[in-house]
C-alpha positions as CSV (number, residue, x, y, z in Angstrom):
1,X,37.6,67.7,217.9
2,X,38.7,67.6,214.1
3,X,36.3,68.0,211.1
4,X,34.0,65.5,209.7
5,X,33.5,64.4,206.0
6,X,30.4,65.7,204.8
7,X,27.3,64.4,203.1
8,X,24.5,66.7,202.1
9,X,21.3,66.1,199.4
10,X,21.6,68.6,196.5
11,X,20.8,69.2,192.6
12,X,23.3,69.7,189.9
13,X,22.3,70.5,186.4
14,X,18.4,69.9,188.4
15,X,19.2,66.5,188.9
16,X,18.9,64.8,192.4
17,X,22.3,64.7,193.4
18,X,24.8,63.5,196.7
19,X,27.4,66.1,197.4
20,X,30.9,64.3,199.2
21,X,32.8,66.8,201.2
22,X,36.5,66.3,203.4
23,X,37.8,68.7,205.6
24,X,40.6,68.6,203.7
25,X,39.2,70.4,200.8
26,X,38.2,67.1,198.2
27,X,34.7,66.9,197.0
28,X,32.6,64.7,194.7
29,X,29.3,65.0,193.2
30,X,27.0,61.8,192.4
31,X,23.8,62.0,190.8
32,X,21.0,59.2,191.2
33,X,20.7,59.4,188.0
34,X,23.3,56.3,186.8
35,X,24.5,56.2,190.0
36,X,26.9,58.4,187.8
37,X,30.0,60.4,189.5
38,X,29.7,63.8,187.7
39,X,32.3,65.9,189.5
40,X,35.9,65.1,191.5
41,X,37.5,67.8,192.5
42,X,41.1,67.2,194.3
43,X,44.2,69.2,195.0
44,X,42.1,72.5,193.8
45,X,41.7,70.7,190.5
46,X,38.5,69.2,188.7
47,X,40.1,65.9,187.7
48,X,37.0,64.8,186.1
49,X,35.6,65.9,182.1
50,X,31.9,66.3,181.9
51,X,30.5,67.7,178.8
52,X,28.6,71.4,179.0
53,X,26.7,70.0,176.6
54,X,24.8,66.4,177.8
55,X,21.0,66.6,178.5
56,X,20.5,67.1,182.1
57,X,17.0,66.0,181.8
58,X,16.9,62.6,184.0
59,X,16.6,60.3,181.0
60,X,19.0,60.5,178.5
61,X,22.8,59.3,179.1
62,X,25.1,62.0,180.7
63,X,28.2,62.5,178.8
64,X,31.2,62.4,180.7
65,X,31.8,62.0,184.6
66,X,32.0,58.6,185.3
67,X,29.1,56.2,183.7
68,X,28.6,53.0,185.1
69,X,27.9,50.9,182.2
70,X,26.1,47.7,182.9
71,X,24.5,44.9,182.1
72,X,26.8,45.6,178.6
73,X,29.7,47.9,177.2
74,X,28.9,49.5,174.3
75,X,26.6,47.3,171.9
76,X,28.4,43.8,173.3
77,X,26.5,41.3,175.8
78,X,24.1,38.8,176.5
79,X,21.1,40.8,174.5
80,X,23.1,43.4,172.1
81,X,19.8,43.6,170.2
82,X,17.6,44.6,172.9
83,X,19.7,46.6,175.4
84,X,20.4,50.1,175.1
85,X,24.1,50.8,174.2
86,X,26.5,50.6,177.5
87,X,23.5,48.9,178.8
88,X,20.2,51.2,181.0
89,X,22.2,51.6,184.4
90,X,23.7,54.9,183.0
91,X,19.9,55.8,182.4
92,X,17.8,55.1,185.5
93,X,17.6,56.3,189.1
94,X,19.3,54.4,191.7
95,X,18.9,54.9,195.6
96,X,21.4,56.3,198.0
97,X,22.7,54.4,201.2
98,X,23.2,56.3,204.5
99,X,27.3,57.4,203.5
100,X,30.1,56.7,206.4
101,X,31.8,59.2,207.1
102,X,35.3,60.5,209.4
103,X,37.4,63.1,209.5
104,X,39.4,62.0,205.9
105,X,37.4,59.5,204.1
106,X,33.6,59.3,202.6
107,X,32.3,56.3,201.7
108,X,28.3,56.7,200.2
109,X,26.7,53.4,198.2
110,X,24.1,54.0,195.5
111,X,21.9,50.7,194.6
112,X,19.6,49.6,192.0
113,X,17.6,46.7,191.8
114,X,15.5,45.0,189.0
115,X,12.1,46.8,188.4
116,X,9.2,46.5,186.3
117,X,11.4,48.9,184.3
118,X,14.7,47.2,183.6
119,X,12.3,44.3,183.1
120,X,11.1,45.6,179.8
121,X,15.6,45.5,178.8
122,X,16.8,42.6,180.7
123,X,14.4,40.1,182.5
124,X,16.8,39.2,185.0
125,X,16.3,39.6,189.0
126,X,19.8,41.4,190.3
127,X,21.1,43.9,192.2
128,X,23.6,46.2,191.3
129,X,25.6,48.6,194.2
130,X,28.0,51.6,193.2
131,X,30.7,51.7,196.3
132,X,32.1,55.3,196.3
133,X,35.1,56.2,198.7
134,X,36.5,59.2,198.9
135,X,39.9,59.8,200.5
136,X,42.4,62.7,200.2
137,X,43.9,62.9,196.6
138,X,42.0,59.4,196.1
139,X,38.5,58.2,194.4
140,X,37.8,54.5,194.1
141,X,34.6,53.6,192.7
142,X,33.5,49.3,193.1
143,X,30.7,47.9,190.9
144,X,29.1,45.4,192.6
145,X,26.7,42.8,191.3
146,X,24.8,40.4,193.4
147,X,22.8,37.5,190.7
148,X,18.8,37.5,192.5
149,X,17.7,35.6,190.0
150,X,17.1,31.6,190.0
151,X,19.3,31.0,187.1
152,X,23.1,32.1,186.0
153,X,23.5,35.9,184.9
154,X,26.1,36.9,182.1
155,X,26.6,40.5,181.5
156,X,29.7,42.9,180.4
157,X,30.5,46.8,181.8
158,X,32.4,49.0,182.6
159,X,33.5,52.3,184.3
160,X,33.8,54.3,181.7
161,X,35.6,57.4,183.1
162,X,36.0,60.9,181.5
163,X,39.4,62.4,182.7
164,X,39.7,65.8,182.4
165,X,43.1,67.2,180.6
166,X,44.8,70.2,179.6
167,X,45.3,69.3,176.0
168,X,44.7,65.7,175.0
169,X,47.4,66.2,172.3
170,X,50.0,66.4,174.9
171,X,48.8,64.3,176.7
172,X,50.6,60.7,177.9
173,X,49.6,57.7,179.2
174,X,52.2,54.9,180.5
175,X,51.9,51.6,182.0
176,X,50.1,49.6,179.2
177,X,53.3,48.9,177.3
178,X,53.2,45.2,175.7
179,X,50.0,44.5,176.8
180,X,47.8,42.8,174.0
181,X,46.0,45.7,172.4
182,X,42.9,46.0,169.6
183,X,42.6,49.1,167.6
184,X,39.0,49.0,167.0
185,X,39.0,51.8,164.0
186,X,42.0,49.8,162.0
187,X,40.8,46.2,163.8
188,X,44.6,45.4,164.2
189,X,45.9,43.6,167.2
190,X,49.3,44.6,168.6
191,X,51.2,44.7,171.8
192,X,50.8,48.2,173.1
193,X,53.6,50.7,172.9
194,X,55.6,52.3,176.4
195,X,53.5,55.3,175.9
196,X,50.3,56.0,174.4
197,X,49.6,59.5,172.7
198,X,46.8,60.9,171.1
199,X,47.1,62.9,167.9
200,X,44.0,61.5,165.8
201,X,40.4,59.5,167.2
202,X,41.3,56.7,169.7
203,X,39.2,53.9,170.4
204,X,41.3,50.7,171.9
205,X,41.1,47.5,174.0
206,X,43.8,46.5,176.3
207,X,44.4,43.1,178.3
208,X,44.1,44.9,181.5
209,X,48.2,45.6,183.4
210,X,48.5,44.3,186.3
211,X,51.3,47.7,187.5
212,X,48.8,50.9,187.7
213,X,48.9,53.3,184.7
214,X,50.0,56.9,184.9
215,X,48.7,59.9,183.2
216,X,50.3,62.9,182.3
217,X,52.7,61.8,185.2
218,X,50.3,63.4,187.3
219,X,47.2,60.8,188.2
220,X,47.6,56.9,188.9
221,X,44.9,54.9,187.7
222,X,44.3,51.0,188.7
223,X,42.3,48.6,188.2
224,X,41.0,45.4,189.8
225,X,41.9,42.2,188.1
226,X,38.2,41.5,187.8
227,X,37.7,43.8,185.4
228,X,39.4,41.8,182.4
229,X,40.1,45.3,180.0
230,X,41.1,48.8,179.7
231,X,39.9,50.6,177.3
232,X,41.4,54.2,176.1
233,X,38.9,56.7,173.8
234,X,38.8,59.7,172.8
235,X,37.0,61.2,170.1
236,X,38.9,63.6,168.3
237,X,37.7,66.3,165.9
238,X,35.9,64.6,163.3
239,X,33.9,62.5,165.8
240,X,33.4,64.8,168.2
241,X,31.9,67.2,166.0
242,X,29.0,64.8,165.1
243,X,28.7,63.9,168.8
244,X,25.4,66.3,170.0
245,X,26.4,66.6,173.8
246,X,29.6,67.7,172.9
247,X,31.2,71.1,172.5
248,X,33.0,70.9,168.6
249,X,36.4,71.6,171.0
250,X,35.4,68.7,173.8
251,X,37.5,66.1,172.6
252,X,40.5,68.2,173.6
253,X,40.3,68.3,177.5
254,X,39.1,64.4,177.9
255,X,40.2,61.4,177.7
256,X,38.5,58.1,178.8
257,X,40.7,55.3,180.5
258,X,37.9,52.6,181.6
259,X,38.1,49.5,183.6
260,X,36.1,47.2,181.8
261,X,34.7,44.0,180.7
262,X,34.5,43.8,177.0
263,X,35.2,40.3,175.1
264,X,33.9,37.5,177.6
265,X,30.8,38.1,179.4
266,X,31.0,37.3,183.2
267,X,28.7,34.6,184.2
268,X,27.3,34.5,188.0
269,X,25.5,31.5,189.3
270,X,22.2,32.3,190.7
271,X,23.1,34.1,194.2
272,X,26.2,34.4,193.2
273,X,28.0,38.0,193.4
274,X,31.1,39.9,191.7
275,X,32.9,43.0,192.2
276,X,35.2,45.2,190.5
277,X,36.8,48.6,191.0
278,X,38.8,51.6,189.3
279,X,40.9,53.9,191.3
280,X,42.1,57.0,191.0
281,X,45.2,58.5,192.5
282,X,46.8,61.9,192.4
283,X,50.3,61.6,192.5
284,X,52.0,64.5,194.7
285,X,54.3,66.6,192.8
């Protein structure tokens, strides 16, 4: 009889956490907290960036991983003045669905629901459910909101994933090329060029490709077309050093590539539900 794919409860950082496990040697660990992939370890690697430095302590927002960002990215959607940047989902605890599991694949859902406490942000009814799938050299994560309420729900997001790299200033990232592109430090608009490299801070919005994107030549990344952007950050030195859960030398081993909704709000009719996903593929030598 071959080897299952594992589930177990467990604490990382003491947070309430899920550990994924596959025969084959992959593994992934969730907290509740944001629903918020903290570790992805593939091909003896960790192919994820999570900073030493964020505040373990069940509240605050944990830098790096991936953080699911929702009902807004950054400081745009339907109530920028009263939502906490990226939204609260990052912040709060969801709830863990029994996981599927076989002997090369682990699916596990995490779901959160309106409460007397997003109330006090957001008083919307929804329900929100983080799809995790974890398959040999592969990670796809699906968002998926599902409107509760009696009227129509606009709200922006994203998956705003931390990829861990050698050196960030070597580092490339292909498949964007021509793609309509915002340079949010300079706010200049310009197609994209072939390959992006990243010698200084980095903060840009892409019309999403419809091809995958490739990184390092090493790790495909795509998206679904329901996400409408992709956005590329990192820090850099200047930035990172007046980021407080971030080593001074962070900036150097991450970069962010997110799937995300960032100019036009998506609007669901009452009952009505949406999904979007990153994923994540290791590309064999």
């Amino acid at each position: 009889m071959s080897a299952q794919a594992t589930c177990r409860d467990t604490a990382f950082a003491g947070l309430p956490a899920c550990e994924l496990a596959l025969p084959q040697g992959d593994r992934l660990v969730v907290a509740l907290q944001g629903a918020q992939v903290l570790s992805w370890v593939s091909g003896g690697q960790e192919r994820l960036y999570l900073s030493p430095q964020s505040k373990f302590d069940g509240q605050a927002a944990i830098r790096g991983g991936v953080p699911v960002c929702f009902p807004q990215f950054n400081q745009r959607g339907p109530l920028a003045d009263r939502l906490p940047k990226h939204g609260f989902a990052r912040n709060v605890a969801w709830q863990a669905d029994a996981p599927m599991l076989s002997s090369d694949r682990a699916q596990l859902s995490l779901r959160l629901a309106d409460s007397a406490q997003t109330r006090v942000w957001w008083p919307k009814a929804f329900e929100a459910q983080l799809h995790i799938d974890l398959s040999p050299g592969a990670l796809q994560l699906t968002l998926n909101v599902h409107n509760t309420d009696t009227e129509p729900l606009a709200f922006s997001g994203a998956l705003h994933t931390y990829l861990a790299v050698p050196d960030v200033t070597q580092a490339t990232l292909q498949g964007l090329g021509g793609q309509p592109e915002w340079d949010s430090l300079t706010d200049r608009h310009a197609p994209a060029a072939d390959t992006l490299r990243f010698v200084a801070e980095f903060d840009r919005v892409y019309e999403a490709a419809s091809l995958p994107l490739t990184l390092n030549g090493s790790l495909q990344i795509r998206q679904s077309p329901s996400w409408a952007n992709t956005v590329v950050w990192n820090p850099a030195q200047d930035l990172c050093k007046r980021l407080a859960d971030m080593p001074k030398d962070g900036w150097r081993q991450m970069l962010c590539v997110e799937a995300a909704q960032v100019y036009a709000p998506i609007t669901l009719p009452a009952g009505g539900r949406w999904a979007g996903w990153q994923r994540l593929q290791v590309q064999n030598p």
